[in-house]
KOLPANU-821275 format. One record per residue (C-alpha): x, y, z negated. Coordinates in Angstrom, 3 decimals, decimal comma, padded with zeros to 6 digits. Each point is the difference from the previous one (the first is absolute). Example, Ala and Ser with C-alpha at 12.3 -4.5 7.8 and 13.67 -1.06 7.14 Angstrom:
2
<r><c1>012,300</c1><c2>-004,500</c2><c3>-007,800</c3></r>
<r><c1>001,370</c1><c2>003,440</c2><c3>000,660</c3></r>
***
This chain:
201
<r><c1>012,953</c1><c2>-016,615</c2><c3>007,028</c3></r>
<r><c1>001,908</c1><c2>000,376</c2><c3>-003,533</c3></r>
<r><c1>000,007</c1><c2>003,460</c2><c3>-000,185</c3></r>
<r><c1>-002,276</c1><c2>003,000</c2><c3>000,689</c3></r>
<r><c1>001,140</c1><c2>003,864</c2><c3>000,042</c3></r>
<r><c1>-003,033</c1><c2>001,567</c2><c3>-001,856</c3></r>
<r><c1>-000,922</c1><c2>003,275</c2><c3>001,382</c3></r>
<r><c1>-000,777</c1><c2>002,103</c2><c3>-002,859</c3></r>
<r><c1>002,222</c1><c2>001,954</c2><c3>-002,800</c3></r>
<r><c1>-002,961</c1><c2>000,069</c2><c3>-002,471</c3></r>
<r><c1>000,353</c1><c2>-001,743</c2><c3>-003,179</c3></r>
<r><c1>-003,529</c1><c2>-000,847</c2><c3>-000,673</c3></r>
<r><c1>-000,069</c1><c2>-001,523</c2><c3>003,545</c3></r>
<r><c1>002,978</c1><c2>-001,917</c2><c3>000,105</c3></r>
<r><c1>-000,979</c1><c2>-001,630</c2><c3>-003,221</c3></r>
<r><c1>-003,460</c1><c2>-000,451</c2><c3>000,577</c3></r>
<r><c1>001,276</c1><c2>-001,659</c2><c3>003,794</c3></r>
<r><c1>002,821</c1><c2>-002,001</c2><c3>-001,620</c3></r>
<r><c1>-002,840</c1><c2>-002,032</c2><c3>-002,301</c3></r>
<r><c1>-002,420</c1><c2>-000,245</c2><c3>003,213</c3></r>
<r><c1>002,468</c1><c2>-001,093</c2><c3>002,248</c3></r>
<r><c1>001,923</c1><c2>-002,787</c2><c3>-002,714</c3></r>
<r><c1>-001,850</c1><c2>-003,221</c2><c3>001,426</c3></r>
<r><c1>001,482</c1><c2>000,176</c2><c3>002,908</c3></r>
<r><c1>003,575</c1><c2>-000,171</c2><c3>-001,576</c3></r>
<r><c1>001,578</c1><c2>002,522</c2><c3>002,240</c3></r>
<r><c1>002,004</c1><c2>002,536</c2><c3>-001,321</c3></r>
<r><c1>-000,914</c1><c2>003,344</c2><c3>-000,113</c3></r>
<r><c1>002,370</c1><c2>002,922</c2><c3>000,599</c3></r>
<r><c1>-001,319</c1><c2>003,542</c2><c3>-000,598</c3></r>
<r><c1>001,767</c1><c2>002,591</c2><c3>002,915</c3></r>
<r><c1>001,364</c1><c2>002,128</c2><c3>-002,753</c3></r>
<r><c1>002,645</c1><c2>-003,067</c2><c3>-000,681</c3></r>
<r><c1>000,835</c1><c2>000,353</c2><c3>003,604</c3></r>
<r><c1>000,677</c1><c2>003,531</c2><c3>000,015</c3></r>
<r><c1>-003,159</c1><c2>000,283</c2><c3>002,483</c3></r>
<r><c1>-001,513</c1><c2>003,706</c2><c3>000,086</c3></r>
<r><c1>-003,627</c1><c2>000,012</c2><c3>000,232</c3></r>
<r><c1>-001,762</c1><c2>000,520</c2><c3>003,021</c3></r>
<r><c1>-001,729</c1><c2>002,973</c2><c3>001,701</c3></r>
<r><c1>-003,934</c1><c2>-001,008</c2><c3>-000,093</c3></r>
<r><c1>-001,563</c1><c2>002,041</c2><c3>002,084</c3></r>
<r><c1>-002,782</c1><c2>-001,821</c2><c3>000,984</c3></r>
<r><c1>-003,961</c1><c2>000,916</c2><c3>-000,232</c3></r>
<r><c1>-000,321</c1><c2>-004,087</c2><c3>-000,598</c3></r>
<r><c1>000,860</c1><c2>-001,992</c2><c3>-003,135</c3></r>
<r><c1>001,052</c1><c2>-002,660</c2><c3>002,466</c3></r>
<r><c1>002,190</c1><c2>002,051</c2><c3>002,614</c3></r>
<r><c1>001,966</c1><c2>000,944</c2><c3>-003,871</c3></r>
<r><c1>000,306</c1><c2>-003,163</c2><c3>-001,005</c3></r>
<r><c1>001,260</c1><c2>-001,356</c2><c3>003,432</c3></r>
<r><c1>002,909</c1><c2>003,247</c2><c3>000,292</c3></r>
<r><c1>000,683</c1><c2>-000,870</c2><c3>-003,361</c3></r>
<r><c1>000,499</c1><c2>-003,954</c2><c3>000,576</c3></r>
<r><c1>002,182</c1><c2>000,409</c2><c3>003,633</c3></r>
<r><c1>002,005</c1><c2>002,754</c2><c3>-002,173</c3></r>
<r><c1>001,189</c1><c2>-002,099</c2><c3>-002,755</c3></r>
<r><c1>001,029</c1><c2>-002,961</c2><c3>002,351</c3></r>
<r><c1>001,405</c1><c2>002,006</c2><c3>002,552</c3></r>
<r><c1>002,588</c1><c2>001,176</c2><c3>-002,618</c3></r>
<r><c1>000,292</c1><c2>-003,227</c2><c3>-001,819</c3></r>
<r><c1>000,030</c1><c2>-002,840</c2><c3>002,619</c3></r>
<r><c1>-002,832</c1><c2>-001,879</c2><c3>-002,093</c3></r>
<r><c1>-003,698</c1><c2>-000,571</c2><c3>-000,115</c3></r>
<r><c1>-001,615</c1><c2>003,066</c2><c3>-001,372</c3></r>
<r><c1>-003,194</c1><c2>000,455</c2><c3>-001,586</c3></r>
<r><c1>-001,937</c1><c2>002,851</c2><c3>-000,813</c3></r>
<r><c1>-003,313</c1><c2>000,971</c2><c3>-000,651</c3></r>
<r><c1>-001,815</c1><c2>003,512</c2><c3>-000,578</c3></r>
<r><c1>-002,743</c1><c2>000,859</c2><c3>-001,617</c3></r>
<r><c1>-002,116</c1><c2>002,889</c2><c3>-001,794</c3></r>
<r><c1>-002,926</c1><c2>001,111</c2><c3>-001,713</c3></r>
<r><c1>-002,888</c1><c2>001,094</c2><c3>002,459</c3></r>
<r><c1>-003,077</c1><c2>002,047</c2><c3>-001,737</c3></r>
<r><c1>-003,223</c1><c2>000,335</c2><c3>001,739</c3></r>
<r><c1>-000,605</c1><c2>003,112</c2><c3>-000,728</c3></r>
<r><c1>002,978</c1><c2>001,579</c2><c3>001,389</c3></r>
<r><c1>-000,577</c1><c2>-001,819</c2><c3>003,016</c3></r>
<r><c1>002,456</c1><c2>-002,618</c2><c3>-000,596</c3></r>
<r><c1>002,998</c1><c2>001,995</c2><c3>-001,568</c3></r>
<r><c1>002,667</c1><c2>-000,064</c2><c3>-001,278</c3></r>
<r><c1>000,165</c1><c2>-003,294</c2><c3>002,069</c3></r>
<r><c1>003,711</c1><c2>-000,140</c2><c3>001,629</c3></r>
<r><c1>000,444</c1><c2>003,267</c2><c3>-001,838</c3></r>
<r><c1>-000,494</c1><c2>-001,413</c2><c3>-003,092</c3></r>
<r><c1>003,945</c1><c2>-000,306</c2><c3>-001,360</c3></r>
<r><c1>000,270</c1><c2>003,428</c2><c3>000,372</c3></r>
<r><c1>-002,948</c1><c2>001,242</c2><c3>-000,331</c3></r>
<r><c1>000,476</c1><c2>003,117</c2><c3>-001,749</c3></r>
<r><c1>003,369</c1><c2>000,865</c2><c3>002,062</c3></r>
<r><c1>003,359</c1><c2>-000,730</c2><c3>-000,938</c3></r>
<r><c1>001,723</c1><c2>-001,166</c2><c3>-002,597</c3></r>
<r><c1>-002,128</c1><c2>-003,355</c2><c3>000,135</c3></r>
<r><c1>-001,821</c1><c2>000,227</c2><c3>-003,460</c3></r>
<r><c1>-002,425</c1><c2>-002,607</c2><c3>-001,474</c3></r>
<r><c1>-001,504</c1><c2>002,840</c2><c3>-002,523</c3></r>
<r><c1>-000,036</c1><c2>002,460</c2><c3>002,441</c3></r>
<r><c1>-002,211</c1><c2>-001,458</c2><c3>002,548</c3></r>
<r><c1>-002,600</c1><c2>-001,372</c2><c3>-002,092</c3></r>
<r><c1>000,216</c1><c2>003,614</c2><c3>-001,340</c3></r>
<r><c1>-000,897</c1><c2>001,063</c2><c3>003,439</c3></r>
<r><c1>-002,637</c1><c2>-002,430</c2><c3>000,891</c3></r>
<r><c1>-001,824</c1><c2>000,383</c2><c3>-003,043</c3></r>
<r><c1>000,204</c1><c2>004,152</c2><c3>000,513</c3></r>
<r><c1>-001,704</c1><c2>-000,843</c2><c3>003,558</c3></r>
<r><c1>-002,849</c1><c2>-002,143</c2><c3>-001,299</c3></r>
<r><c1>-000,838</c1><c2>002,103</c2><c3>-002,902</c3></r>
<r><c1>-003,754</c1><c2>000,399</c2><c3>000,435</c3></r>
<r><c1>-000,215</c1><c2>-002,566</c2><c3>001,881</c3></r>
<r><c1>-002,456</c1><c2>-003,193</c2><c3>-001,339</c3></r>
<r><c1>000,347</c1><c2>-002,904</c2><c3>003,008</c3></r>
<r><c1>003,869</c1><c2>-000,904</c2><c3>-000,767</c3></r>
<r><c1>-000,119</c1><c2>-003,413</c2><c3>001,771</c3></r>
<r><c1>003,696</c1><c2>-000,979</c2><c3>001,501</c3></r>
<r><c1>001,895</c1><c2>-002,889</c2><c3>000,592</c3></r>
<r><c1>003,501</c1><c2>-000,914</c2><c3>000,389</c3></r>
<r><c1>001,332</c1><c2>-001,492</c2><c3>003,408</c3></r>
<r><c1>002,958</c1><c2>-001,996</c2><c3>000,709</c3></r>
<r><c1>001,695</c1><c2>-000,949</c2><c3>002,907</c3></r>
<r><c1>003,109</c1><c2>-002,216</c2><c3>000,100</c3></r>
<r><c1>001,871</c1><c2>-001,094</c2><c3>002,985</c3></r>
<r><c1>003,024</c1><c2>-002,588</c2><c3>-000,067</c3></r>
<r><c1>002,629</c1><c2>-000,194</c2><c3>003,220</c3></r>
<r><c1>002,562</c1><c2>-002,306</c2><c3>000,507</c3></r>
<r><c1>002,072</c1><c2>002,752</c2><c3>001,927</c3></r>
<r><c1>000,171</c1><c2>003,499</c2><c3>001,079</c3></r>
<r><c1>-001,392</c1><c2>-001,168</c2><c3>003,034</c3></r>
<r><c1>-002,550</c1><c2>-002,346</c2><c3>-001,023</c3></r>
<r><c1>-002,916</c1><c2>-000,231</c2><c3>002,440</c3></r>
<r><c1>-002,126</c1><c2>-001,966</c2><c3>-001,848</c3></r>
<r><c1>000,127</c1><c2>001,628</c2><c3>-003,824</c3></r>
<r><c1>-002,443</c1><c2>-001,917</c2><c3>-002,404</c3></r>
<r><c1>-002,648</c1><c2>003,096</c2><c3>-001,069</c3></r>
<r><c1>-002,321</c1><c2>-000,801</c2><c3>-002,786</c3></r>
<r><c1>-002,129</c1><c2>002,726</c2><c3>-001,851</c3></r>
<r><c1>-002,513</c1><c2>000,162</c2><c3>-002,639</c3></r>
<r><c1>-002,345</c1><c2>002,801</c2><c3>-002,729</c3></r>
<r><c1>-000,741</c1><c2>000,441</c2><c3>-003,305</c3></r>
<r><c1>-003,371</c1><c2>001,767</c2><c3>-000,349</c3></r>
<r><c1>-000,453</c1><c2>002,632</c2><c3>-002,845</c3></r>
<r><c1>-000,653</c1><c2>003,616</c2><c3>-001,092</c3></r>
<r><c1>002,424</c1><c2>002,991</c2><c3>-001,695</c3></r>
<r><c1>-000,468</c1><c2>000,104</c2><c3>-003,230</c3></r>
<r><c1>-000,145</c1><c2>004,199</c2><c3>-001,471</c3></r>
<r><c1>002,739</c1><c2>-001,116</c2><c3>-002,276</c3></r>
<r><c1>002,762</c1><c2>-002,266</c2><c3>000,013</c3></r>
<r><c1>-000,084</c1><c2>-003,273</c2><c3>-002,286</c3></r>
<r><c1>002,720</c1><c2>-002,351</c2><c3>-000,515</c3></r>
<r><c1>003,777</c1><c2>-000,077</c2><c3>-000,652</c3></r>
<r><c1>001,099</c1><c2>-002,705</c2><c3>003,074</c3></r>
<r><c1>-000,258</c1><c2>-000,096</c2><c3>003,525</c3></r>
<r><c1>001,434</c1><c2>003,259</c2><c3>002,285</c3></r>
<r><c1>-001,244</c1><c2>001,698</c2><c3>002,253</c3></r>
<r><c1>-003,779</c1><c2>000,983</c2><c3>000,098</c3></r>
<r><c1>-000,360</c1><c2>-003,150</c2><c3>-002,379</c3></r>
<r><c1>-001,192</c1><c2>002,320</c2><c3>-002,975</c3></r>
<r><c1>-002,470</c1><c2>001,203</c2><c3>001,641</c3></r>
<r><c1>-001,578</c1><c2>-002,857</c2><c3>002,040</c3></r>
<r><c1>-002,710</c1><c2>-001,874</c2><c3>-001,272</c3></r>
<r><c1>-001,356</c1><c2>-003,175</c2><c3>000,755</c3></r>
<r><c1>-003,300</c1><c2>-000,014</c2><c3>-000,811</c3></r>
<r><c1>-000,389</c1><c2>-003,305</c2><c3>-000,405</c3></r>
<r><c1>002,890</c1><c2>-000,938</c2><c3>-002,541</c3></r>
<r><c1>-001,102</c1><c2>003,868</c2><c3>-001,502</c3></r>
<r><c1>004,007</c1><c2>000,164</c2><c3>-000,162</c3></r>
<r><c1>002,215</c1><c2>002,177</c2><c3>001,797</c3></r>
<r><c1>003,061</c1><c2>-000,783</c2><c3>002,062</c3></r>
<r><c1>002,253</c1><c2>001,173</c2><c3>-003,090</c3></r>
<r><c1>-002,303</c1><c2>-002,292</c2><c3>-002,446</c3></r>
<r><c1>000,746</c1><c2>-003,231</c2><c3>001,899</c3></r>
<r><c1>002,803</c1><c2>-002,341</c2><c3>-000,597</c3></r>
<r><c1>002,608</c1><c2>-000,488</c2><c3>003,268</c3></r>
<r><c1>-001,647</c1><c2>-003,612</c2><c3>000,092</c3></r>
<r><c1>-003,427</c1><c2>001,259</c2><c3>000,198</c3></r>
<r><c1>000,446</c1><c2>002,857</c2><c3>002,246</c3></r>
<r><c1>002,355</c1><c2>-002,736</c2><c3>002,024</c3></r>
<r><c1>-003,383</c1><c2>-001,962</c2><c3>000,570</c3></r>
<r><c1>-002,820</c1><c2>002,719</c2><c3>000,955</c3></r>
<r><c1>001,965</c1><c2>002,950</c2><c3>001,060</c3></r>
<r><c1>000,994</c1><c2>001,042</c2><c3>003,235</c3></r>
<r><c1>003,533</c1><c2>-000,939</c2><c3>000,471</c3></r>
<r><c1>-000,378</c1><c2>-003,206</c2><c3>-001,488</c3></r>
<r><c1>-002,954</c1><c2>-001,163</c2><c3>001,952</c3></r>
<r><c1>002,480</c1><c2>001,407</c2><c3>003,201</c3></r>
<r><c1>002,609</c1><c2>-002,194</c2><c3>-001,497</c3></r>
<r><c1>-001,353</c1><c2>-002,867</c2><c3>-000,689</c3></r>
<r><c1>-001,665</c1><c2>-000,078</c2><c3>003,902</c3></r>
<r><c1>003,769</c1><c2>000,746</c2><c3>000,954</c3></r>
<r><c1>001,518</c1><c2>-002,950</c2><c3>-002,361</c3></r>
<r><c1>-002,639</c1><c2>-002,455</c2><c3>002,065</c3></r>
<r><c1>000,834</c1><c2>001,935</c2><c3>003,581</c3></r>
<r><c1>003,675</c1><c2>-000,501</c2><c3>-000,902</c3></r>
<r><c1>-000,475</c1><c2>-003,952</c2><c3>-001,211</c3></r>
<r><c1>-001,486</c1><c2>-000,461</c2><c3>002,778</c3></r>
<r><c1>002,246</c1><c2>001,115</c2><c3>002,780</c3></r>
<r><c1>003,056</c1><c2>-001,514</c2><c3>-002,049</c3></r>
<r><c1>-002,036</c1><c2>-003,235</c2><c3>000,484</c3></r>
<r><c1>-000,631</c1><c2>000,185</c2><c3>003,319</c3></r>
<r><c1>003,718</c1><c2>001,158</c2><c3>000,766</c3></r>
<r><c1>001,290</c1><c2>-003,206</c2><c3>-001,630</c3></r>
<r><c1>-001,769</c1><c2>-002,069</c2><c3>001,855</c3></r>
***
């Protein structure tokens, strides 16, 4: 495997999944450079998103695909956005205008524990019946105001309480170690080393 048809046209991710995924010396080939659309998710599961999403971008490029999707998932509004989260306040996708709206639905509201989930699934073809499926959380709470110029997403927003930094505070390396997608890469990196292993055997 040399290269990998990445599943995503966000900037943030594909650079964020570029650094995670350099050990492995594979190159990395966003869909946007294959003149891939992006795929319908319509999915109530992070992990039936990510799989359309992964099948998609091989189908139409004839390469291993990987994809992953993930989201912000607040307790107190019973786990949304969740898969909604990229769009969260409707379309145009906006960054500032859905933490806009998830700050306007939790104002009042004290218990603002959340936590980021990932999910990030790898196939070798459109028809893959065996696609490597790793997944992983970053535990935190929504913050009433954002903090922090980096990150995208719900980044300014999150907190981790136990760095007392927010998503937008961290550095890519740092957020790379203890957030969600790069805890769901690096479990994919090993998944991955160790099938190419086993396949060369």
């Amino acid at each position: 495997m040399k290269k990998l048809v990445l599943a995503s046209n966000n900037p943030g991710k594909i650079r964020e999944l570029r650094e995670l995924l350099a050990p492995l010396d594979i190159e990395i080939v966003p869909q946007a450079d294959l003149a891939i659309p992006e795929a319908e998710e319509p999915h109530c599961t992070f992990v039936e998103n990510a799989l359309a999403k992964a099948r998609h971008a091989a189908q139409l490029s004839a390469l291993p695909a990987l994809a992953e999707d993930s989201g912000i998932c607040v307790d107190a509004l019973h786990g949304a956005p969740g898969v909604h989260s990229a769009r969260f306040a409707g379309e145009p996708k906006s960054d500032q205008r859905n933490n806009d709206h998830l700050l306007k639905l939790l104002a009042g509201v004290d218990r603002r524990n959340a936590h980021y989930y990932c999910v990030a699934v790898l196939v070798r073809d459109a028809e893959d019946p065996q696609p490597l499926i790793v997944e992983s959380e970053w535990h935190g709470e929504v913050l009433h105001a954002p903090r922090g110029s980096g990150g995208f997403g719900y980044d300014p927003l999150f907190l981790d309480p136990k760095l007392n930094q927010t998503g937008a505070e961290l550095s890519m390396q740092q957020k790379n170690r203890i957030g969600h997608r790069g805890l769901a890469m690096q479990r994919l990196v090993e998944a991955l080393r160790t099938r190419l292993q086993r396949e060369s055997l």
